[in-house]
VEXVEXRO-936719 format. One record per residue: x, y, z of N, C-alpha, C in turn; residue in three letters. Coordinates in steps of 0.1 Angstrom, whole numbers, padded with zeros to 4 digits, always signed. Example, Ala and Ser with C-alpha at 12.3 -4.5 7.8 and 13.67 -1.06 7.14 Angstrom:
2
+0132-0057+0078+0123-0045+0078+0132-0033+0078ALA +0128-0022+0071+0137-0011+0071+0129+0000+0079SER 
***
This chain:
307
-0215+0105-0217-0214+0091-0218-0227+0084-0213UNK -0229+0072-0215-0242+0059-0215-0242+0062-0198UNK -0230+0057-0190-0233+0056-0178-0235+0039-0171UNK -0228+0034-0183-0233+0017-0183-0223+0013-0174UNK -0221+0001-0162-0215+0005-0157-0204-0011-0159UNK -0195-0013-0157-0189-0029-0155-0179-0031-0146UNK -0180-0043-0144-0176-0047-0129-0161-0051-0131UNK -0149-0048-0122-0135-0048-0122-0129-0060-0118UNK -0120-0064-0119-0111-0074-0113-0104-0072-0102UNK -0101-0080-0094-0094-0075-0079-0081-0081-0082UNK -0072-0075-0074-0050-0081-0068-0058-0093-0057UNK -0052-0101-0056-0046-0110-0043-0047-0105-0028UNK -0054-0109-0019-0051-0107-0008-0037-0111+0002UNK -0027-0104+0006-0011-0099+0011-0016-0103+0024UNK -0009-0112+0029-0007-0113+0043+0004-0115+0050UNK +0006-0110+0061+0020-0111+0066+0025-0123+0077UNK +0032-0132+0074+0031-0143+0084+0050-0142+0089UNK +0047-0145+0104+0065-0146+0109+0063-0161+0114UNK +0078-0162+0107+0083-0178+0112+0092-0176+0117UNK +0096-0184+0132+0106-0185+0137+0114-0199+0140UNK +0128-0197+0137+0133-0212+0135+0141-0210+0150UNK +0146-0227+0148+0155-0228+0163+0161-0238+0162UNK +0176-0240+0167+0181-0251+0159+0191-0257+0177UNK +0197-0266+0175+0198-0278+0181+0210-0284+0183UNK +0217-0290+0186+0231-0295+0186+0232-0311+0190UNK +0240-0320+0184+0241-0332+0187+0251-0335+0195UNK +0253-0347+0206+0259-0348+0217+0272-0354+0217UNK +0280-0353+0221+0290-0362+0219+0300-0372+0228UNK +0297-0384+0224+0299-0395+0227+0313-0399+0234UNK +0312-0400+0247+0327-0398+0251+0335-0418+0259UNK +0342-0420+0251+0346-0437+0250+0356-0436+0261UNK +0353-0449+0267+0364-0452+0280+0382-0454+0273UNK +0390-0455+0279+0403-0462+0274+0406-0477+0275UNK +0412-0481+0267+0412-0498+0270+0418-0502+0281UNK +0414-0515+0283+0416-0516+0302+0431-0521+0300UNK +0439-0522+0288+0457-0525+0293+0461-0508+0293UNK +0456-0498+0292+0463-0484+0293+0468-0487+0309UNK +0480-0478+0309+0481-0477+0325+0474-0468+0333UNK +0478-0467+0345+0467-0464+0359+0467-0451+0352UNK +0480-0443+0352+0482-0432+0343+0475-0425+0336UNK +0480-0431+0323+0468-0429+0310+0452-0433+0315UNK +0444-0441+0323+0434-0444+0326+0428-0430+0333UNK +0441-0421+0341+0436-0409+0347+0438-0398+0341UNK +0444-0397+0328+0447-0389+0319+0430-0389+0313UNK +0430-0399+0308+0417-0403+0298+0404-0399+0310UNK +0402-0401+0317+0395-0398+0328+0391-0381+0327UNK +0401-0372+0330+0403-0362+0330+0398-0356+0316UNK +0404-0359+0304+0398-0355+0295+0388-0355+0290UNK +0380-0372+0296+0364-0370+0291+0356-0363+0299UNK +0357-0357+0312+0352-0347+0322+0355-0337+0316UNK +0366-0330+0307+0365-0318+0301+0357-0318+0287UNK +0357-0331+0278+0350-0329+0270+0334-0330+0271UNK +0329-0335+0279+0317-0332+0287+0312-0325+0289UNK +0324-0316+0297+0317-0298+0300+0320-0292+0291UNK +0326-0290+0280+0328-0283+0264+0312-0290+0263UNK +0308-0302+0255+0296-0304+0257+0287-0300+0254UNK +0285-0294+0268+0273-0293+0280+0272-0274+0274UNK +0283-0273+0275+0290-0254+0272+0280-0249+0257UNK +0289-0257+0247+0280-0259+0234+0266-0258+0234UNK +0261-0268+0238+0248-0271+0237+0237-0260+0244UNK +0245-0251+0253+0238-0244+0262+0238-0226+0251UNK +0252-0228+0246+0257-0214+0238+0249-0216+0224UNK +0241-0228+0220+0232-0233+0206+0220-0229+0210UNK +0213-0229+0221+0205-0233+0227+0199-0219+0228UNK +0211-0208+0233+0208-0196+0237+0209-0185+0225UNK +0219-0193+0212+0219-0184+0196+0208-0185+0193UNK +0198-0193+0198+0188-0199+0186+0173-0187+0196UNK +0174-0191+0208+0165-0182+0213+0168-0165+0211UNK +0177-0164+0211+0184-0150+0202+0177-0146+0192UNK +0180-0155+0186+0175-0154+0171+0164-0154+0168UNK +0155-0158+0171+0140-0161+0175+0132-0150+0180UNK +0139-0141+0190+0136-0130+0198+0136-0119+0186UNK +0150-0122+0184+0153-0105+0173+0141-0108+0159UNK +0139-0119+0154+0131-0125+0145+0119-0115+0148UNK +0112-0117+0159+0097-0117+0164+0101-0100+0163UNK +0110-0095+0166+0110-0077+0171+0112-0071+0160UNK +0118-0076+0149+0116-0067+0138+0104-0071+0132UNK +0095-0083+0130+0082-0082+0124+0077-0073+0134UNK +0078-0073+0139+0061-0062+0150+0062-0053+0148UNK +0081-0044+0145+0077-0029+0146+0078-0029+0123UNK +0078-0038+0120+0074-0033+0100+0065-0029+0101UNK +0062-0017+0093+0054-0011+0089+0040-0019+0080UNK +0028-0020+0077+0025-0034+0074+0017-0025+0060UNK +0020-0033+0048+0019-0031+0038+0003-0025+0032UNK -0004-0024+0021-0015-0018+0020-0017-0035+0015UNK -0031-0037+0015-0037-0049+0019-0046-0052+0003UNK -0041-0061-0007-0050-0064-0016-0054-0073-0014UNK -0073-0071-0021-0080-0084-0020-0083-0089-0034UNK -0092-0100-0035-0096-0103-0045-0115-0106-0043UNK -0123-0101-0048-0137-0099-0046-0138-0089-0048UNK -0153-0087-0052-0163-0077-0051-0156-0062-0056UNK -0149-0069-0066-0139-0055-0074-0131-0050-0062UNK -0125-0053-0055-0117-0045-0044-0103-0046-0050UNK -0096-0033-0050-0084-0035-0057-0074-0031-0044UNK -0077-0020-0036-0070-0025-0021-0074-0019-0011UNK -0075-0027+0001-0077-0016+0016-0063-0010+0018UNK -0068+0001+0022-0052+0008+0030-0058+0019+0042UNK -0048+0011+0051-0050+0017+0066-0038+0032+0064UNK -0050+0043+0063-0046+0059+0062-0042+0064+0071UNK -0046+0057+0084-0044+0066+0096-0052+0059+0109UNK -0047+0066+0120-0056+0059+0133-0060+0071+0134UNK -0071+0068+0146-0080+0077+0152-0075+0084+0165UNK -0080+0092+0171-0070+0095+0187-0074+0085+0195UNK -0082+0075+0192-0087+0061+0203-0080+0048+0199UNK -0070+0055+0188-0067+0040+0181-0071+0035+0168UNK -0085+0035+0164-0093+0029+0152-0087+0034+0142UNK -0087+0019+0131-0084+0027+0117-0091+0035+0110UNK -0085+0042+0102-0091+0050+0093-0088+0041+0086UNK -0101+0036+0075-0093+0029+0059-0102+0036+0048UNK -0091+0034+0039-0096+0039+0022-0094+0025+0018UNK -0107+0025+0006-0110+0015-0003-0113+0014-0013UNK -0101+0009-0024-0101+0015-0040-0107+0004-0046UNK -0117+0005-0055-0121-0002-0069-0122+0006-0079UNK -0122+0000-0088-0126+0007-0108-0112+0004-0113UNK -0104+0018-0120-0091+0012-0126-0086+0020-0124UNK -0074+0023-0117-0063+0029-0114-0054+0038-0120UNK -0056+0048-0121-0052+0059-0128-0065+0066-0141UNK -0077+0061-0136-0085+0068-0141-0093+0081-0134UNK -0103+0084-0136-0114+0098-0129-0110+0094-0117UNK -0104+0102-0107-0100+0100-0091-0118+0100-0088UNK -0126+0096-0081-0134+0097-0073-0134+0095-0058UNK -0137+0105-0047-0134+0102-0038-0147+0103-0028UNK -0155+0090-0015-0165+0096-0013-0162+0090+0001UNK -0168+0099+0011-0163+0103+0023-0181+0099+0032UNK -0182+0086+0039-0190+0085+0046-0194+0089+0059UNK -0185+0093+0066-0189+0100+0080-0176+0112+0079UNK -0175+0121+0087-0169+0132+0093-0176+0136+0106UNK -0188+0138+0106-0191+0136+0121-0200+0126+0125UNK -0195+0125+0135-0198+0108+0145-0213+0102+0138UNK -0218+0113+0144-0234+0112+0149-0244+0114+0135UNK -0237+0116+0126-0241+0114+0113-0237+0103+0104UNK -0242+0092+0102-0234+0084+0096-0242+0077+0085UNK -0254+0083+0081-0263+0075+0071-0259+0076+0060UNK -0244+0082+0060-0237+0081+0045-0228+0066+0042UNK -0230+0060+0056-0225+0049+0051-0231+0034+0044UNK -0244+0042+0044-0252+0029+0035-0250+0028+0023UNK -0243+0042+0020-0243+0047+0005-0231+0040+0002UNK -0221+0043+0010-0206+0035+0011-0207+0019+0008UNK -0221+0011+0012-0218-0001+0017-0223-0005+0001UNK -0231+0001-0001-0235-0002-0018-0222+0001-0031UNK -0215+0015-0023-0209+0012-0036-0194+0005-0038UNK -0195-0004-0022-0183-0013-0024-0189-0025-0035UNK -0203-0025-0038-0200-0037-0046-0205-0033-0060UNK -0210-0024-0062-0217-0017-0074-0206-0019-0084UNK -0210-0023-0095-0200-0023-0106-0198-0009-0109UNK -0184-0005-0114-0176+0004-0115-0177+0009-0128UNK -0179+0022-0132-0178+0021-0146-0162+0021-0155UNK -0161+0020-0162-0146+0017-0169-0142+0027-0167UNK -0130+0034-0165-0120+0045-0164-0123+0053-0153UNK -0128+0049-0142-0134+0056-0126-0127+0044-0122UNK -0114+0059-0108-0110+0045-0100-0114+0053-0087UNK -0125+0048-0081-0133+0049-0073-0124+0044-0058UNK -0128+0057-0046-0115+0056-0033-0131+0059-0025UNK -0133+0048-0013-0143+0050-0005-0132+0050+0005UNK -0145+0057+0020-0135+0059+0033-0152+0055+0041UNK -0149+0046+0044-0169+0045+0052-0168+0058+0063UNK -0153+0059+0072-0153+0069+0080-0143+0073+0087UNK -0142+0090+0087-0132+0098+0086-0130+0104+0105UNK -0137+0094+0108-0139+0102+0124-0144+0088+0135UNK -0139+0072+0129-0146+0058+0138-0147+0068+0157UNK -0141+0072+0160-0144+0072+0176-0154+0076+0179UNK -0154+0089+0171-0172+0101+0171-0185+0091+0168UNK -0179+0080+0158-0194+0073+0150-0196+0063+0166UNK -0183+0053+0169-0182+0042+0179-0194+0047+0186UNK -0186+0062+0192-0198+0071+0204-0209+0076+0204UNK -0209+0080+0186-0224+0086+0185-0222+0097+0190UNK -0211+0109+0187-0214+0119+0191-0205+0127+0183UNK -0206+0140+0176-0198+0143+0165-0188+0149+0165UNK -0181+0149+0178-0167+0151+0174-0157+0140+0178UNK -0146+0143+0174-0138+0130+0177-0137+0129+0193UNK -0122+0124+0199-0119+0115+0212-0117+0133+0216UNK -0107+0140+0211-0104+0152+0217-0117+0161+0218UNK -0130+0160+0217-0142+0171+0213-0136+0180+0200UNK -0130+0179+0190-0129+0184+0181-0138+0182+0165UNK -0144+0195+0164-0152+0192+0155-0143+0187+0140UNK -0139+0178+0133-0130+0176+0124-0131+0187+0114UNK -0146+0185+0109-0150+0196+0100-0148+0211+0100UNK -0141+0213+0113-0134+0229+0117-0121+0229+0114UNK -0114+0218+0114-0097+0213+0120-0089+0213+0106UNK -0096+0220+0090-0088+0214+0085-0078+0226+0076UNK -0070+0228+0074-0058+0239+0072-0063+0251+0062UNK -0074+0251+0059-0077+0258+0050-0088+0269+0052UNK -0082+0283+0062-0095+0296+0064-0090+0286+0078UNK -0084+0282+0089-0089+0280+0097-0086+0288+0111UNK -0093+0290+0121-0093+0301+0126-0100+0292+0143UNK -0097+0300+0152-0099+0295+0165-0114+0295+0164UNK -0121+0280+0174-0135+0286+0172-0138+0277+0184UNK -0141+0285+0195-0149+0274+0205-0139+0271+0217UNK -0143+0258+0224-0136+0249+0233-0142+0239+0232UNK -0132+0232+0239-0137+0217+0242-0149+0213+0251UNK -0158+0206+0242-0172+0206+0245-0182+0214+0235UNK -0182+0226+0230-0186+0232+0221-0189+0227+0205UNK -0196+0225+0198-0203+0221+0191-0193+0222+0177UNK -0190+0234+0175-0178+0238+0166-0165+0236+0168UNK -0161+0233+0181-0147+0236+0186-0136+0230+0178UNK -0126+0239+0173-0119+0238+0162-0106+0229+0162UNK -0103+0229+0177-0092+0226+0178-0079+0237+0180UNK -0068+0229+0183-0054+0235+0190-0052+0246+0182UNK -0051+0242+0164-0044+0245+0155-0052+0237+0143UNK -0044+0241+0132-0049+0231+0121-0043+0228+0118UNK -0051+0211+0113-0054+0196+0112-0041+0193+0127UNK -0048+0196+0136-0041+0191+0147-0044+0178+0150UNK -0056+0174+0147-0059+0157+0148-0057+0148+0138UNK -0052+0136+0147-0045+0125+0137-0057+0123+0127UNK -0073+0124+0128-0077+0121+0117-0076+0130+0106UNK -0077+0143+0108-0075+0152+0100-0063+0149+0088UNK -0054+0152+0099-0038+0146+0093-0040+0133+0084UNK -0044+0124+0085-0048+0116+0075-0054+0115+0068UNK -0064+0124+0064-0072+0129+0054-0066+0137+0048UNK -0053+0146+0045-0052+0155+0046-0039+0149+0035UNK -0031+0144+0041-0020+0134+0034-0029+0128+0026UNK -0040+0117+0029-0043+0110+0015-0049+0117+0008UNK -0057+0125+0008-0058+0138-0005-0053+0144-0009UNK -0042+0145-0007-0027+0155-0014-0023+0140-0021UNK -0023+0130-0021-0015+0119-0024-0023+0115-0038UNK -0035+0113-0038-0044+0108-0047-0046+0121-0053UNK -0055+0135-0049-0058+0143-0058-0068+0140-0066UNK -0084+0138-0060-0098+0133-0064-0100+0141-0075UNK -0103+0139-0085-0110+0147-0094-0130+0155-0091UNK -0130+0145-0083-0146+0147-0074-0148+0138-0063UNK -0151+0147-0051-0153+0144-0041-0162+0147-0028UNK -0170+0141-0025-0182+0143-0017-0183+0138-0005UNK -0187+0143-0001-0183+0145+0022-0200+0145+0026UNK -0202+0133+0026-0219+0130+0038-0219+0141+0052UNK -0230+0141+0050-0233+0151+0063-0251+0148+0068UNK -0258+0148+0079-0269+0152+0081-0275+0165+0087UNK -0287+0169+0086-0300+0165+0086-0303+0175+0076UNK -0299+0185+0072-0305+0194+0061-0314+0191+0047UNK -0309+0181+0046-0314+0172+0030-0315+0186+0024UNK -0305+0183+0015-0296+0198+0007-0289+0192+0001UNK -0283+0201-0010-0273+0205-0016-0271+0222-0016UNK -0257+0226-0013-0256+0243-0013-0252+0247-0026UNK -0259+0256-0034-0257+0259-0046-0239+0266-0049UNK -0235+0267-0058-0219+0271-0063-0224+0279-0081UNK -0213+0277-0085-0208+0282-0097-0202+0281-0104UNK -0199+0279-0117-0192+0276-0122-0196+0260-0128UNK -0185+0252-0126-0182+0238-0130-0187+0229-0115UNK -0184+0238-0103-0190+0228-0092-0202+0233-0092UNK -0209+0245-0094-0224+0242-0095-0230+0235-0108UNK -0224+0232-0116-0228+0227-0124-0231+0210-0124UNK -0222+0206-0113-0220+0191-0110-0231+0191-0096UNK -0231+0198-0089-0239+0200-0082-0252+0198-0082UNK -0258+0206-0093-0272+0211-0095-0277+0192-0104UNK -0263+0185-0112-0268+0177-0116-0271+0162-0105UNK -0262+0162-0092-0261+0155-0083-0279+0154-0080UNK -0284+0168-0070-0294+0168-0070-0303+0169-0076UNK -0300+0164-0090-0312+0160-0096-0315+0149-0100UNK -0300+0137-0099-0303+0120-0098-0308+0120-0087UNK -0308+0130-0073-0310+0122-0059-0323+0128-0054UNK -0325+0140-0065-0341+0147-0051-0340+0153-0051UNK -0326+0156-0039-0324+0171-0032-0322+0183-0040UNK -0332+0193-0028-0329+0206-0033-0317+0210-0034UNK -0314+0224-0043-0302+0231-0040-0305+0242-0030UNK -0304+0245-0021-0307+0253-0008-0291+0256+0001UNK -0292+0272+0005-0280+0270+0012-0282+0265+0023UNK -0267+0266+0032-0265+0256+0041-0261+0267+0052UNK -0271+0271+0062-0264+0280+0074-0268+0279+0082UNK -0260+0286+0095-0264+0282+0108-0246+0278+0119UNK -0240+0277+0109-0226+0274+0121-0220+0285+0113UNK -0202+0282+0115-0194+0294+0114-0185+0284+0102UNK -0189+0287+0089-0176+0274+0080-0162+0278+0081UNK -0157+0276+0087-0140+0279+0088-0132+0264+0092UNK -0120+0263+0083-0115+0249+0084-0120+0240+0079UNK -0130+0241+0068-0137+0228+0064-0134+0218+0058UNK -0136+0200+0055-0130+0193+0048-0132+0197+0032UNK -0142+0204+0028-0144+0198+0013-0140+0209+0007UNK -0141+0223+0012-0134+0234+0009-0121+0234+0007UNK -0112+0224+0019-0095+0221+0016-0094+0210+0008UNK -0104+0207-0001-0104+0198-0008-0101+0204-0020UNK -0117+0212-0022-0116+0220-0035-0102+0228-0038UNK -0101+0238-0027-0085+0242-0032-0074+0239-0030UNK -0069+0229-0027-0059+0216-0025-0060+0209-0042UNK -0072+0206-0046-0073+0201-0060-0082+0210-0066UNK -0075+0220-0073-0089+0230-0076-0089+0230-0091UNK -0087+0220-0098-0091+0213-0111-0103+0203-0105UNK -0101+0201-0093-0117+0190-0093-0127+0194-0085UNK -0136+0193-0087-0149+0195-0078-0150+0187-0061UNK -0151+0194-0052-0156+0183-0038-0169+0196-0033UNK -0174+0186-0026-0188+0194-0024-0195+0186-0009UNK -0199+0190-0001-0209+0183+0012-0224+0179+0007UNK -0224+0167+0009-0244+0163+0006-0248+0160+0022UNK -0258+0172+0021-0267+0168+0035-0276+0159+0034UNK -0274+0150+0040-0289+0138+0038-0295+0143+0047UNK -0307+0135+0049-0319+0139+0060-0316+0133+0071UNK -0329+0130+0082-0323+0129+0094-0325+0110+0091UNK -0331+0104+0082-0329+0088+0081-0329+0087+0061UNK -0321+0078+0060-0320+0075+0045-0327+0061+0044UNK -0335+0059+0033-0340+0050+0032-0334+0038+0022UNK -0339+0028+0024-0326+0019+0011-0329+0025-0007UNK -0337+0025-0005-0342+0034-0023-0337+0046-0022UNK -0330+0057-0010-0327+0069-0013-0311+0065-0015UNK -0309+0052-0006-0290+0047-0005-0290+0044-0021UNK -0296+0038-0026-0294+0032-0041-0294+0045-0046UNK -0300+0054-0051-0299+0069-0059-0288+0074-0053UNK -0281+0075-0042-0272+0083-0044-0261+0075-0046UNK -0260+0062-0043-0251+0056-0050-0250+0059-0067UNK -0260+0052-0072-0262+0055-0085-0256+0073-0091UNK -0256+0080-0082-0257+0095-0087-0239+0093-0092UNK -0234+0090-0079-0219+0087-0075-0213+0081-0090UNK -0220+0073-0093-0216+0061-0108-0214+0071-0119UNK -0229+0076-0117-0234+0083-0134-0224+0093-0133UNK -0224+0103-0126-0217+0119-0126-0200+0115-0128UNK -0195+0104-0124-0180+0097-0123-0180+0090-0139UNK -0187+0086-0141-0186+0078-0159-0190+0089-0168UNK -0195+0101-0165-0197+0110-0173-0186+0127-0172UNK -0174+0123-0162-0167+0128-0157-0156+0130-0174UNK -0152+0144-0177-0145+0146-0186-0133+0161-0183UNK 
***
């Protein structure tokens, strides 16, 4: 294909608002007896408007306390809903969707443009903290026109607590890139550079990467990493997508060694969807804005030329 690229249409931005009502009671008006009634009837009537008084008073108190009832239970079922996936309208955004928290709390979000039910593309800006110069790449291709039948899923980052800190494992010291179900095997402790974790995808971010990739099923997908400035050569149809990546971007094809790969994200990508290609791009140890534009651009061409 040309590789020409055009720009998409966005949904509506969804927002969730609670209203709570409260309602009220009118008083009622209690009239003396006419002054020929007897002393009798004058104490009879007496008596009665002292009880319709405190009926009343009773009412107004039992309205008063339905309505704060109601008001309460109102406010407790919005807080614990589940809160919907979030469409916008701009910059081709067709929806945010909060994937998952972090062990600190932070969302995890994926962010879909292009057209929906076309070439899954899936591109993964951080996994470890302290690497995150994949996210310039991310920030460009939230607005980069889309090519027609690419429905393009960004994640700026798959690990916010590691990036927040600047240090590359998440809140537990787990390396994510070890944690994930596929070859995975004990490696390390906490503190250690690799350390794998309990079990695998024992971390909530894992776990959410893990579900939204089983859910979508990328047809191609690529996981940022630093400082190697690489690509690691393959075979077949992923080296074939491979060898053409690094040659919109620069990078060599060079292997990648030095740690222990067990548990990796793109590996349980590949065989999770093993009709589609996922692969790691090592950037260098700083990306420049002309290196962020090429690899965006690589991301476009290799996705519109996807068959």
């Amino acid at each position: 294909m040309s590789g020409r690229l055009v720009a998409v249409t966005a949904a509506a931005v969804a927002c969730l608002v609670v209203a709570a009502c409260s309602t009220g009671s009118d008083s009622t008006a209690i009239t003396e007896a006419a002054a020929a009634t007897s002393a009798s009837d004058a104490t009879a009537t007496t008596a009665t408007t002292a009880t319709t008084a405190s009926s009343t008073t009773a009412t107004t108190a039992t309205t008063a306390t339905t309505a704060t009832t109601a008001t309460t239970a109102t406010a407790t079922t919005t807080a614990s809903t589940t809160i919907a996936p979030i469409t916008t309208v701009g910059d081709g955004i067709r929806q945010r969707r909060e994937i998952g928290r972090s062990v600190e709390g932070r969302p995890i979000e994926a962010v879909e443009r292009g057209t929906p039910g076309g070439t899954v593309v899936l591109v993964v800006g951080v996994i470890h903290g302290d690497e995150d110069a994949g996210t310039a790449i991310i920030d460009r291709l939230m607005t980069a026109p889309v090519p027609e039948g690419v429905d393009l899923w960004l994640v700026p980052s798959s690990n916010p607590d590691g990036q927040a800190n600047q240090v590359r494992t998440n809140a537990h010291q787990v390396d994510l890139n070890r944690n994930f179900p596929r070859r995975w095997a004990p490696l390390g402790q906490p503190g250690d550079w690799e350390y794998a974790g309990t079990g695998p995808a024992s971390e909530p971010e894992t776990k959410a990467m893990v579900d939204f990739i089983s859910a979508i099923r990328p047809d191609f997908g690529l996981w940022y990493h630093q400082d190697y400035n690489r690509i690691a050569p393959s075979t077949g149809r992923a080296g074939q997508v491979r060898s053409r990546y690094a040659q919109l971007t620069g990078l060599p094809v060079l292997p990648i060694t030095g740690g222990t790969y067990t548990g990796t994200a793109a590996s349980w990508q590949q065989a999770t969807v093993p009709t589609g290609v996922a692969f790691i791009v090592e950037l260098g140890t700083t990306l420049a804005p002309a290196q962020a534009d090429a690899h965006a651009r690589a991301v476009l061409t290799i996705a519109d030329d996807w068959e």
